[in-house]
C-alpha positions as CSV (number, residue, x, y, z in Angstrom):
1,X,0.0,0.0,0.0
2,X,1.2,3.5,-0.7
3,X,-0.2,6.9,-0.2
4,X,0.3,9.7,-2.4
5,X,-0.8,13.4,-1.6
6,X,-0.9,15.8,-4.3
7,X,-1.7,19.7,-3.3
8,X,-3.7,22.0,-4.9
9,X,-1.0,23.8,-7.1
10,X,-0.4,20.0,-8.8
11,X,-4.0,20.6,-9.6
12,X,-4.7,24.2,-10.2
13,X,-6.4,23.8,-14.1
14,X,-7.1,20.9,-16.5
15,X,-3.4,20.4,-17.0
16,X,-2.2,19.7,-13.6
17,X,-5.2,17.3,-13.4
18,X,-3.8,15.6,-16.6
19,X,-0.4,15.8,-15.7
20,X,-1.8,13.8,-11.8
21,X,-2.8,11.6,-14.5
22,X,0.4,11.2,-16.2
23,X,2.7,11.1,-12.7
24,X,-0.3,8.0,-12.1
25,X,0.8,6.1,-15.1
26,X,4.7,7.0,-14.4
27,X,5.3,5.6,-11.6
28,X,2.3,3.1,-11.0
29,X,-1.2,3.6,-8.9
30,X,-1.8,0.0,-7.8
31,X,-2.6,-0.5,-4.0
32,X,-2.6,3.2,-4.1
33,X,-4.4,5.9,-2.2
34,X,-4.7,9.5,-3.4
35,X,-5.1,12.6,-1.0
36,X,-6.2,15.2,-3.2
37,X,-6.1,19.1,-1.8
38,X,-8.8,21.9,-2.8
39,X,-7.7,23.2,-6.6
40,X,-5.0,26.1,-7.1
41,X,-6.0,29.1,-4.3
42,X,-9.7,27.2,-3.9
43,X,-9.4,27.3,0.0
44,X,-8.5,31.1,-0.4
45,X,-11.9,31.3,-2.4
46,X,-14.2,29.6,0.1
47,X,-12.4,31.6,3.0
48,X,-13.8,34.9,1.4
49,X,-17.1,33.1,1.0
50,X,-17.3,32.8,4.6
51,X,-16.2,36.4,5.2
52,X,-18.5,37.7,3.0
53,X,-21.3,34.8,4.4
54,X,-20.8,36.8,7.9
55,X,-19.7,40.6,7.0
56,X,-20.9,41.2,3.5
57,X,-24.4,39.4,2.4
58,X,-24.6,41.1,-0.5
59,X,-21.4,39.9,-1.9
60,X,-22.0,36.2,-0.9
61,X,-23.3,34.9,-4.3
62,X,-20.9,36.4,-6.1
63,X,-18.4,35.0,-4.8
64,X,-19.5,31.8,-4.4
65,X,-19.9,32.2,-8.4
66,X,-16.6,32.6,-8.6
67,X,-15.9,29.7,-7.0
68,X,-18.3,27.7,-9.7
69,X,-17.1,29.7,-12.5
70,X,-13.5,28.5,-11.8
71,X,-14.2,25.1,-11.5
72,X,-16.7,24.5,-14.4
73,X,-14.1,25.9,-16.6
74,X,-11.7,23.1,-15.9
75,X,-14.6,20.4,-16.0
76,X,-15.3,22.1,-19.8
77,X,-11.4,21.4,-20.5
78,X,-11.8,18.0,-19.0
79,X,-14.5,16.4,-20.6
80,X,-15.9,16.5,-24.2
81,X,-19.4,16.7,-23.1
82,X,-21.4,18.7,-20.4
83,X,-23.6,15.6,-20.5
84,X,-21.2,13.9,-18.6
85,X,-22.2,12.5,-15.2
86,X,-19.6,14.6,-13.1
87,X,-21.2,17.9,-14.1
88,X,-24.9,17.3,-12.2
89,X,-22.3,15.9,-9.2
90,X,-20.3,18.7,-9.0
91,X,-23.9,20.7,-8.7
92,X,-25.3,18.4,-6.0
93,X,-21.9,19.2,-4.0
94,X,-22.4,23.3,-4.6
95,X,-26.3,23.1,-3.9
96,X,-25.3,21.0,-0.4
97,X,-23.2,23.8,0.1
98,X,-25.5,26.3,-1.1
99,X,-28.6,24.7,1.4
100,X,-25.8,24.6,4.3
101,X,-25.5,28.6,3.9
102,X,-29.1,29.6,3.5
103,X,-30.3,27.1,6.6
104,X,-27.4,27.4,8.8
105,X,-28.7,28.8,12.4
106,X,-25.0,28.4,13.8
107,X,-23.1,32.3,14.9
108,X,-20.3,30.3,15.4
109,X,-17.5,31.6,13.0
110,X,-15.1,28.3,13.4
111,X,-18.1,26.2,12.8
112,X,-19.4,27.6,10.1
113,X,-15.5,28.2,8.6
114,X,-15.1,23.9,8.6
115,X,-18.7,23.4,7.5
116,X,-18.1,25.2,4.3
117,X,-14.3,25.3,3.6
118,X,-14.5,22.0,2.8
119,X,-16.6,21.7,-0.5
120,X,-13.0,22.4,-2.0
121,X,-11.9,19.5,-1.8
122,X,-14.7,17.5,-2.5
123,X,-14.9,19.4,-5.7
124,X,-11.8,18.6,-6.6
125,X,-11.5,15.2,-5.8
126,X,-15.3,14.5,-7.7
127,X,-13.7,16.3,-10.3
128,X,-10.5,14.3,-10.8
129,X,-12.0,10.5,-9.5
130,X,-14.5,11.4,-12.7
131,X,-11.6,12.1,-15.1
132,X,-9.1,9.3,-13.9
133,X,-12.3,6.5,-14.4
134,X,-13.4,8.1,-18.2
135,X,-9.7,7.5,-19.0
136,X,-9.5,4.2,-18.0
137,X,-7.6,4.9,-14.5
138,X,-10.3,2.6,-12.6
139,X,-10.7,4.2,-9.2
140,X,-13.3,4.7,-5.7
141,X,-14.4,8.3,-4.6
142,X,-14.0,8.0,-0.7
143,X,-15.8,10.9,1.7
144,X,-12.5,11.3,3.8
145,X,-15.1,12.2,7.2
146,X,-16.6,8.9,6.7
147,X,-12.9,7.7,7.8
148,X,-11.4,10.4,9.8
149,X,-12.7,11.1,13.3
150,X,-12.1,14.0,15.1
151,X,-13.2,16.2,18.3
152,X,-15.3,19.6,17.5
153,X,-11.9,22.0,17.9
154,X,-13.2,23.2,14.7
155,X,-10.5,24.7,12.5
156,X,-7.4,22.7,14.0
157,X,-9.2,19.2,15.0
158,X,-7.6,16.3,17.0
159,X,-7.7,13.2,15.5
160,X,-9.9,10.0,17.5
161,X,-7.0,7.6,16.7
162,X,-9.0,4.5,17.9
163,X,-12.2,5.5,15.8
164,X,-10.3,6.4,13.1
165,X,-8.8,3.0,13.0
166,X,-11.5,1.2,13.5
167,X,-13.5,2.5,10.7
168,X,-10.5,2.0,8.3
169,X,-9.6,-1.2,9.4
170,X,-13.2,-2.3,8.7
171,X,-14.2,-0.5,5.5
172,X,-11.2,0.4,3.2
173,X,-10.2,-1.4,0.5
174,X,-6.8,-1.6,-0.7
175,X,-6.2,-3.5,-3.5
176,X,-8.1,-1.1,-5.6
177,X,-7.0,3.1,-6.5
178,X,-8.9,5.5,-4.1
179,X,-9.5,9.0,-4.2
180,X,-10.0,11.0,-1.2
181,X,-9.4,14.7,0.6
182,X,-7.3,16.1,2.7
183,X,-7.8,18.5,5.3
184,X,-11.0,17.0,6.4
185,X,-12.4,14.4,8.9
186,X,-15.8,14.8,11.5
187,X,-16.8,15.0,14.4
188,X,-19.3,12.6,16.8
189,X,-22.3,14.6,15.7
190,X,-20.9,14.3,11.8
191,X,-20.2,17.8,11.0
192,X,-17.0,18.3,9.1
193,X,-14.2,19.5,11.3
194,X,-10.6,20.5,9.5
195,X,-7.0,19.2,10.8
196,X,-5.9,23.1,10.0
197,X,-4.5,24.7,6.9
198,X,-1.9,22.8,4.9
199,X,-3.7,19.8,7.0
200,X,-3.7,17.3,3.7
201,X,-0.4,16.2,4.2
202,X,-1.7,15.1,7.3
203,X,-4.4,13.1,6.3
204,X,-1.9,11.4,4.1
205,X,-0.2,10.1,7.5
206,X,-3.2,9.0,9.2
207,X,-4.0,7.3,6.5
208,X,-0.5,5.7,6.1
209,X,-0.6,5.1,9.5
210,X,-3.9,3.2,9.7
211,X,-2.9,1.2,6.9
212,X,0.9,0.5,7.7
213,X,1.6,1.6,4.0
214,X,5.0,1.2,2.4
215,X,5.4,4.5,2.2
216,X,4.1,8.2,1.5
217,X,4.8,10.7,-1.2
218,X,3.9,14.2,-1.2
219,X,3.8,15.6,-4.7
220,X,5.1,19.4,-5.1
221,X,6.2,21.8,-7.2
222,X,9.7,21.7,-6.1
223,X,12.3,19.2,-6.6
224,X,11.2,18.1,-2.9
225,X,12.7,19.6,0.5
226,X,14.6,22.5,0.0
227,X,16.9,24.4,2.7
228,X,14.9,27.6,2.2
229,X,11.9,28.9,1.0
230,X,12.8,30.1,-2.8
231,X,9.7,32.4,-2.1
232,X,12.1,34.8,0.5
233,X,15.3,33.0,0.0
234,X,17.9,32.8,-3.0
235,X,19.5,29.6,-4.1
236,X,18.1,27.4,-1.9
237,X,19.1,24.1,-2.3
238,X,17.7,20.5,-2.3
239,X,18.2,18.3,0.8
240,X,18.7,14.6,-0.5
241,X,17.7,13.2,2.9
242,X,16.6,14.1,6.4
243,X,15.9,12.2,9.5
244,X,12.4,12.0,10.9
245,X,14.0,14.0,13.8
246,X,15.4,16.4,11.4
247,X,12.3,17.1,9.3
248,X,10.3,17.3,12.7
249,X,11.8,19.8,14.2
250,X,11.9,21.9,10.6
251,X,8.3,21.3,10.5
252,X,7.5,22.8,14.4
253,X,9.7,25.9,13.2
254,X,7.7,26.4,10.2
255,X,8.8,24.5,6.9
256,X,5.9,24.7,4.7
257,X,6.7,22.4,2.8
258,X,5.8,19.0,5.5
259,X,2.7,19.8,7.5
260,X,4.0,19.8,11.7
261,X,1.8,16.6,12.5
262,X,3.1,14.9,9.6
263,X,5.8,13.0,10.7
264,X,4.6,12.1,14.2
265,X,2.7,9.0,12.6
266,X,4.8,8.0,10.0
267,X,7.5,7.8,12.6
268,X,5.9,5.9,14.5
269,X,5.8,3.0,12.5
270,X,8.9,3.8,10.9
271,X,6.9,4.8,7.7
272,X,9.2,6.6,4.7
273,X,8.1,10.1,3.6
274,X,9.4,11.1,0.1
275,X,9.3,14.8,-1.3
276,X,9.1,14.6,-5.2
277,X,7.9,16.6,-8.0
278,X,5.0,16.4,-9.7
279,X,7.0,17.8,-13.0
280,X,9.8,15.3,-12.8
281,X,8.3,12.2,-10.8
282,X,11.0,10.1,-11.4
283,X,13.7,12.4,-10.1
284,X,14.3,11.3,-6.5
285,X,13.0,13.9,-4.4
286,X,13.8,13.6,-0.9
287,X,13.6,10.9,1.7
288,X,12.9,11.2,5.1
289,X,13.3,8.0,7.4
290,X,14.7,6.8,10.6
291,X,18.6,7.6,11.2
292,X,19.5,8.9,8.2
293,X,21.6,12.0,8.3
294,X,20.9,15.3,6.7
295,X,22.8,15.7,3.1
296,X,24.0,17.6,2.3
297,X,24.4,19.0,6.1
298,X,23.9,23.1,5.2
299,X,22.1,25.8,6.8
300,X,18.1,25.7,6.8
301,X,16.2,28.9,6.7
302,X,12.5,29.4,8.3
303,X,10.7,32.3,8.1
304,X,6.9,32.7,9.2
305,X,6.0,36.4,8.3
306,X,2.9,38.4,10.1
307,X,3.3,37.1,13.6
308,X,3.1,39.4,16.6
309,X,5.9,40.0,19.3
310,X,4.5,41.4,22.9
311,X,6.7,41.7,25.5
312,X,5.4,41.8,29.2
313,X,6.7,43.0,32.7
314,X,5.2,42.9,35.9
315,X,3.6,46.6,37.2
316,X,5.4,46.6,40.4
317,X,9.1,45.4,38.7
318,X,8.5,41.9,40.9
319,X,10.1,38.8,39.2
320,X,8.4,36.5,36.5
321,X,7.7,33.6,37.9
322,X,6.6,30.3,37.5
323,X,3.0,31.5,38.6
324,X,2.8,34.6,36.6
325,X,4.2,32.2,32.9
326,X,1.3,29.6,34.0
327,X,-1.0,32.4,33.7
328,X,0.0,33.8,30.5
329,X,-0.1,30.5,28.7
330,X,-3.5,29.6,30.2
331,X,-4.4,32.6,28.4
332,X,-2.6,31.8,25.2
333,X,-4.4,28.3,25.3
334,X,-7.5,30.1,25.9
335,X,-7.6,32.5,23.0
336,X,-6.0,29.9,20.7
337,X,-2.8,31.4,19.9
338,X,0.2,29.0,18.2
339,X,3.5,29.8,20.0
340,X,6.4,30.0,18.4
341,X,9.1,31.6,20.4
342,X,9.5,32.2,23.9
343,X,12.2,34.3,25.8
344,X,12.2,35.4,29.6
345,X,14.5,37.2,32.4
346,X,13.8,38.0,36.1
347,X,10.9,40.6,35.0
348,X,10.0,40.2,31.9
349,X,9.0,37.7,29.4
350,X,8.3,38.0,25.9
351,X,6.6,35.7,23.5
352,X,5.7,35.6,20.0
353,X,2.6,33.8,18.0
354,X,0.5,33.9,15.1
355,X,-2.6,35.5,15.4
356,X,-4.6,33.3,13.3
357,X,-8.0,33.1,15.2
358,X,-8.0,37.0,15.4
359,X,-7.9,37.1,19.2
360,X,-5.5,39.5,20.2
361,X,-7.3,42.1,20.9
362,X,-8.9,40.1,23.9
363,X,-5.8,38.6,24.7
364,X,-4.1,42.1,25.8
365,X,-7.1,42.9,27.4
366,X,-6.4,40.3,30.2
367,X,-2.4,41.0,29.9
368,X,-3.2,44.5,30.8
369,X,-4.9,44.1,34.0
370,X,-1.8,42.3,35.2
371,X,1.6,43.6,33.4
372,X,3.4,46.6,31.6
373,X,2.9,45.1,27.6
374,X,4.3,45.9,24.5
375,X,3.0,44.8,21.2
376,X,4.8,44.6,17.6
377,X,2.4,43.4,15.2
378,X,3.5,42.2,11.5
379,X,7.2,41.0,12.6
380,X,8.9,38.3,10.7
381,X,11.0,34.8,12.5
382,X,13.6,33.6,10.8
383,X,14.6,30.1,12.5
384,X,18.3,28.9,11.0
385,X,18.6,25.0,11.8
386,X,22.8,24.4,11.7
387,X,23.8,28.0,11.7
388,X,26.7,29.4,10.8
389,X,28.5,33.2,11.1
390,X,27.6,34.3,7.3
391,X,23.8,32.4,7.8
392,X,23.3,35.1,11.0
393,X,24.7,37.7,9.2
394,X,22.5,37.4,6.0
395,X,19.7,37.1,8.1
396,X,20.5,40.6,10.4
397,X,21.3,42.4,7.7
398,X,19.3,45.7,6.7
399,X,16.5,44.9,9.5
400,X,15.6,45.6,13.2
401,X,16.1,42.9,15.5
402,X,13.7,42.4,18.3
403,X,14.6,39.1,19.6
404,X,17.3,36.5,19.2
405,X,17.7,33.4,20.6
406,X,20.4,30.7,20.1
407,X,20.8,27.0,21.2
408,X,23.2,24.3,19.9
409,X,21.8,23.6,16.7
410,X,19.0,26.3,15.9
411,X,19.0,30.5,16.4
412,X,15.7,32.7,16.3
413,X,15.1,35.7,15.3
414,X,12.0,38.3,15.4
415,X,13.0,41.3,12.9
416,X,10.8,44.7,12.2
């Protein structure tokens, strides 16, 4: 058995559907299962359909248009007829999601965010399980949330291992090609909950895990796991191989390219994780496994832009103390904010986070009643994994640093 997850820019328009096709025929689908993300900048799409769904009503339609409009363009470059069978099942999937919006009674943003944001996907995968069967790539449409069981921490849902294995174990065949999403599972009640963005690469490891597959490959547009970001960094480089260990801690610091609950599973069960491209499938991507060294062993740049730094000292200049950092992160936990770095003296202690479920404001409400804060909003971390001189140099230079932070192998830091 082998999973293979391919994201939405493998998929963005008819061709990177045909070309899924193509890397299919390559490198051989049998006792294969296929984790398919929302198409091109889909998830972007629904997330302004939810924003307008709350703030603008008169702009809901419209964009949900939009969201049609891109999609029935790539089913008329798919298929020679708009007779064909996927068109009416795309429509039943947009009038479930069109019912869900006009009958919803929920003013609860996170449950209304998972109970929509997921039709991309199950466009997409309808889409491309239709295509794969009319050209003679037999294969089974799964609903992923008939598999993947989760609590109701909408937007960032934790995984019912022992459900989830049960109801693979019992209802999954694997001698045949599946199709399925990403992102997405449900909860006890059997609304969709979501593993968080990016998340697909994390269905492919529950999955994986379930199964004990072979192996996993995540299809990208890269060669597979660079040292940098090409996005912010020049000449980044390929890394041949990386240890679980190695690729976990990249992935806590930020590497986009392997989702942070990835590797956890795979691990586990001593599961290999290849990196590949989707434009050069044979090419040998990178491989991530148990004890293998990184190669070649060179610098690796994170950066995670648009997180906030604040900076806290107690009102009467007493020391931070165990008491006082329980507190904070109580608060932290309660208004859902992802740590990233954390740095503290005798009075003071500073922490930055990403700001994702829009709760600062009422965060430093609470701070304020207890200790002298300071915000910086819209700072960038860099997080170098094996440093050197000219790697902290390149990274200081022409900015204002904040923070910094070194250990052994890995130095932070926050930049204005």
């Amino acid at each position: 058995m082998q999973v293979f997850k391919f994201g939405g820019a493998s998929v963005k328009d008819a061709n990177g559907v045909k070309n899924l096709a193509k890397v299919l025929q390559k490198v051989g689908y049998k006792n294969t299962l296929v984790v398919v993300s929302a198409m091109g900048k889909t998830t972007n799409a629904m997330e302004l359909v939810i924003k307008n769904y709350f703030d603008n009503k008169n702009e809901l339609q419209s964009s949900l248009q939009e969201v049609k409009k891109y999609h029935n363009e790539i089913l008329l470059d798919l298929f020679d007829s708009t007779q064909h069978p996927v068109f009416n099942k795309v429509k039943r999937v947009f009038d479930e999601l069109n019912n869900f919006l006009d009958h919803n009674k929920s003013p609860d943003y996170n449950f209304v965010y998972d109970q929509t944001i997921g039709y991309g996907e199950l466009v997409s995968t309808t889409i491309i399980s239709a295509y794969l069967n009319t050209i003679g790539i037999d294969n089974t449409w799964l609903d992923v949330r008939s598999y993947i069981k989760t609590d109701d921490y909408y937007r960032r849902a934790n995984v019912n291992w022992e459900q989830t294995q049960t109801k693979i174990a019992s209802d999954f065949d694997t001698s045949i090609l599946n199709i399925t999403q990403g992102f997405l599972g449900s909860d006890a009640n059997n609304f969709t909950t979501s593993l968080g963005r990016e998340g697909s690469d994390y269905t492919a490891a529950i999955f994986a895990y379930c199964l004990n597959a072979q192996s996993v490959t995540i299809w990208k547009d890269v060669p597979g796991v660079l040292n940098a970001d090409p996005r912010y960094f020049e000449n980044a480089q390929l890394l041949n191989s990386i240890s679980y260990r190695e690729a976990i801690e990249l992935a806590f610091y930020g590497a986009s390219v392997i989702h942070p609950k990835t590797l956890q599973p795979l691990q586990q069960k001593e599961i290999p994780l290849f990196v590949k491209s989707f434009i050069n499938p044979k090419a040998d991507g990178t491989r991530v496994g148990k004890g293998i060294a990184i190669e070649p062993e060179i610098p690796c740049y994170i950066v995670k832009k648009n997180q906030v730094l604040i900076s806290l000292s107690s009102l009467d200049f007493s020391y931070i103390v165990e008491e006082n950092i329980s507190d904070i992160f109580k608060l932290l936990h309660l208004y859902k904010m992802k740590v990233d770095v954390i740095q503290n003296s005798a009075i003071s202690f500073s922490v930055c986070f990403e700001n994702s479920y829009k709760n600062l404001e009422r965060l430093l409400q609470h701070l304020k009643a207890k200790f002298k804060v300071t915000v910086h909003d819209n700072v960038s971390l860099y997080t170098v994994r094996h440093y050197n001189r000219k790697a902290i140099e390149a990274i200081e230079a022409d900015k204002t640093l904040l923070l910094k932070q070194l250990t052994q192998e890995t130095i932070q830091i926050v930049t204005k």
